[in-house]
Structure formats: structure tokens, C-alpha cells
C-alpha positions in Angstrom: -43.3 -21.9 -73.1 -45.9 -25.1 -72.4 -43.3 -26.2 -69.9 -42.5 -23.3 -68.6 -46.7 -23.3 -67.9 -46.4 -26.6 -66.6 -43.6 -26.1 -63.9 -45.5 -23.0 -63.0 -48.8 -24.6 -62.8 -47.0 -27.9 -60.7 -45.1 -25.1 -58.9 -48.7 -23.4 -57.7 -49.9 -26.3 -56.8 -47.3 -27.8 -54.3 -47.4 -24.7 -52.3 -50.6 -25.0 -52.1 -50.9 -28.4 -51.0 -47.9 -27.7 -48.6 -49.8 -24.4 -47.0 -52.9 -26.8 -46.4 -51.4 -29.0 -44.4 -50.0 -26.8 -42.0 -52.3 -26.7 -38.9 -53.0 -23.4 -37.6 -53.2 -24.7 -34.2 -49.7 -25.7 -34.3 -48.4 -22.3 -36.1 -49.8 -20.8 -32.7 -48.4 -23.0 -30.6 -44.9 -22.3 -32.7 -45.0 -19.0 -32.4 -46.0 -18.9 -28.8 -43.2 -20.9 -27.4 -40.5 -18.5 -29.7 -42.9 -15.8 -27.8 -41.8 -17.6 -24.2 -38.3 -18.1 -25.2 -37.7 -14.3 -26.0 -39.6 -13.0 -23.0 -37.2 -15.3 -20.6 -34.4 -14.5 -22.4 -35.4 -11.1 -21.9 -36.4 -11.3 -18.3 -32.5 -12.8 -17.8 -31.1 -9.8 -19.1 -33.1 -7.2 -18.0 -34.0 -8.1 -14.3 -36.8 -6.3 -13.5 -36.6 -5.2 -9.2 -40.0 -5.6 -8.0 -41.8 -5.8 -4.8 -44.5 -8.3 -6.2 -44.6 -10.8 -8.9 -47.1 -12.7 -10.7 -46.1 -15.2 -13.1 -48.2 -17.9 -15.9 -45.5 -19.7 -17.5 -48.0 -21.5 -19.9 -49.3 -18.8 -21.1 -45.8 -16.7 -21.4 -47.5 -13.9 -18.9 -45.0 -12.1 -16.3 -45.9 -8.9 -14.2 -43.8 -7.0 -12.1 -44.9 -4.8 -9.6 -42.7 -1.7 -8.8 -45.1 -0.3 -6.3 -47.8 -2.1 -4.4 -50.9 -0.5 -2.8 -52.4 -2.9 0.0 -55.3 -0.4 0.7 -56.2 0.7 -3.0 -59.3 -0.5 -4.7 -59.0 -3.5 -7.2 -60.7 -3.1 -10.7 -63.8 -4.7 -11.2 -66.1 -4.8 -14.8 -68.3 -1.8 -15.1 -65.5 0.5 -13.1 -63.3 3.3 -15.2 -59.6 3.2 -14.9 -57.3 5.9 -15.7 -53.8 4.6 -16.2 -50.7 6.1 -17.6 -48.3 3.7 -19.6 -45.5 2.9 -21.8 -45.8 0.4 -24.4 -42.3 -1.5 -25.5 -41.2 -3.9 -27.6 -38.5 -6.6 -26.3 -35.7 -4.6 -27.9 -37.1 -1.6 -25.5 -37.8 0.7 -28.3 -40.9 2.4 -27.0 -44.2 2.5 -29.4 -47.1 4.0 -27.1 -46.9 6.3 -24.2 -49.7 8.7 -22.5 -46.2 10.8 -20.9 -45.3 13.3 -23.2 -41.5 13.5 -21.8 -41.0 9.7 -22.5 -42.8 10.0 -26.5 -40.1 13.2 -26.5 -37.5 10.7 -25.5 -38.0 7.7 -27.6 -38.7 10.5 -30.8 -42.2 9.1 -31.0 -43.6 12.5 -29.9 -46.4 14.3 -32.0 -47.9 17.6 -31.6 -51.1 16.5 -32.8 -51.6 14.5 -29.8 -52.9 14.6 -26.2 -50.7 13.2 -23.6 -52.8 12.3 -21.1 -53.4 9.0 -18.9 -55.7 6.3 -20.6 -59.2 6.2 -19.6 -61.2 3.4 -20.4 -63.5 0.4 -18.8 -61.8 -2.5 -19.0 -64.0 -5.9 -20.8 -65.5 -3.2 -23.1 -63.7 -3.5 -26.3 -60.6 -2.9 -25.6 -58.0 -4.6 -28.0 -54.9 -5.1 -25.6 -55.9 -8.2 -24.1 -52.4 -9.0 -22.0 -52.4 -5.2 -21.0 -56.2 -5.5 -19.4 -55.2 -8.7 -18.1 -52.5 -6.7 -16.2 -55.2 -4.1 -14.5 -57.4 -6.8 -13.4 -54.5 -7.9 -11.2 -53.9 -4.3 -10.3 -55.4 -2.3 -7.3 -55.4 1.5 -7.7 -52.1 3.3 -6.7 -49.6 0.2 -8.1 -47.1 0.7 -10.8 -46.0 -2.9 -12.6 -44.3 -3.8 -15.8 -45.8 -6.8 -17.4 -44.7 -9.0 -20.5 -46.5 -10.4 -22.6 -46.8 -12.9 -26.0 -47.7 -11.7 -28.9 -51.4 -13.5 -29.1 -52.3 -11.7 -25.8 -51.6 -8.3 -28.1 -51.5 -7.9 -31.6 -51.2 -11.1 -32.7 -50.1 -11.8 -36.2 -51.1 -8.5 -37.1 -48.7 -5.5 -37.3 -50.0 -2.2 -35.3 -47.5 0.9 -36.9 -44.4 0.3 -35.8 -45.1 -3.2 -34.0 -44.4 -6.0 -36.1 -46.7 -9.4 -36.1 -46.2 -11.7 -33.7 -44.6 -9.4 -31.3 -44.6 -10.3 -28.1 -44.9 -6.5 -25.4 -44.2 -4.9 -22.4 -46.0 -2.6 -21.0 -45.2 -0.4 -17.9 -48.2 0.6 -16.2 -49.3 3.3 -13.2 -52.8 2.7 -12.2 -53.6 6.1 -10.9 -57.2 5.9 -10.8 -60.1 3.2 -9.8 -64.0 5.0 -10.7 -66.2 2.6 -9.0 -69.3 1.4 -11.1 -72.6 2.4 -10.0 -74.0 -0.7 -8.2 -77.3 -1.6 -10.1 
């Protein structure tokens, strides 16, 4: 039984020692190139037709512009956007929509729930990073797809049925641009 206690004890101890000396920095780095690889390998077999594109490699951040509005106003902090979407995971099961025909679709649909486009003012809390990225770059009017790794969303968190370290695609429609008030 003491040995038993000892191996246990010796058994603790080197994991912990091993888990200490993995640097976080490089788990993130890790999981952001598996991030990369996926999206491209992704990207290969699912070619996305687009009329604009707007790539950072480094960072694993590809957008995809299905319709482009050369008159439409851009987003700017302070303004409300009203956008509808579809949120996907690299396997294209859906997880998030604001269109009730595609939550009936993918049989995410609930009754308890509004679908209606997104409103929201984007650099106030919101907790899609990649996804507001993608609006910044957007003028009112355009429709893009962009992919993203999984520290620009979730991270190493799960989020229902999206699983940590997931890297997402989101299709967006930017039908709206509400101009701040100009102080």
C-alpha cells in the first residue's frame, strides 16, 4: 500500500513538473498553425467564388466577399450595424444563424427564439473578435464569408455545440450601417 502511495505521489508529481514546463505561448502558437492548416485545407476544398478577397496569412484570417457595395457606408466605432449571419464550423455544420429557414435547415431551430438580424455596435463588448474584425472591413450592402482561427473566436473555450479551439466561419450580410452621432 506505501508503494502504491509512493508511485502515486512520484506519479503526481511528474505531471506536474511536465505541465509546468509547457509554455503557453507556444501551446498558442501550436494550436494556431493546426488552426491555419485546417482553414487552407478547407479553403482547397470548398472554393469559395467571390468578387473581393482579403487575406492575413499570419494571422490565419480569410474573407470572401460575395457581393460588394462600392457606394455603401463603411462601419466606423460608435455606428450600429444590423447584420444577418450564419455561423459554421469547418465541417459546415451550422451553430448560429439570425435566418429562421437556415436554423430550420441545420435542425438548430427553436421556438423560443427571435430570428432577426443582429444589431449591435461593434468595439463595445462584443465577444466575436474575428466576426467584428470582418464588419470593420465591410461597407453596408456587402455579403462575405470569412474564416477564422479559433483565438480570434472562442478560443480554448467551448460555446454549446462549438468545441475549444475551433477555428469559424461566418457568412455575413451587412444590411445596415446607423451612423454615430458626431459629438
Amino acid at each position: 500500500m506505501k508503494n502504491r502511495l509512493i508511485a502515486f505521489a512520484a506519479l503526481i508529481f511528474g505531471a506536474a513538473s511536465v505541465i509546468s514546463c509547457i509554455d503557453p505561448d507556444q501551446s498558442q502558437e501550436i494550436i494556431l498553425n493546426e488552426d491555419k492548416e485546417e482553414i487552407l485545407s478547407y479553403i482547397e476544398e470548398n472554393p469559395l467564388p467571390s468578387a473581393k478577397e482579403y487575406s492575413e496569412p499570419v494571422e490565419g484570417f480569410y474573407m470572401f466577399w460575395e457581393v460588394v457595395n462600392d457606394g455603401g457606408n463603411t462601419v466606423v466605432l460608435g455606428d450600429t450595424v444590423t447584420v444577418d449571419y450564419v455561423g459554421k464550423l469547418l465541417n459546415n455544420d451550422v451553430f448560429d444563424t439570425s435566418i429562421e429557414q437556415v436554423a430550420k435547415d441545420a435542425d438548430i431551430y427553436s421556438s423560443s427564439r427571435s430570428y432577426i438580424p443582429l444589431e449591435f455596435r461593434p468595439g463595445y463588448n462584443f465577444a466575436i473578435v474575428g466576426f467584428e474584425f470582418a464588419i470593420s472591413l465591410m461597407k453596408e450592402g456587402e455579403k462575405a464569408t470569412v474564416i477564422f482561427p479559433s483565438r480570434l473566436g472562442y478560443g480554448s473555450q467551448s460555446n454549446g455545440t462549438i468545441p475549444p479551439n475551433s477555428p469559424l466561419i461566418f457568412e455575413i450580410d451587412l444590411k445596415k450601417v446607423d451612423k454615430a452621432p458626431q459629438n
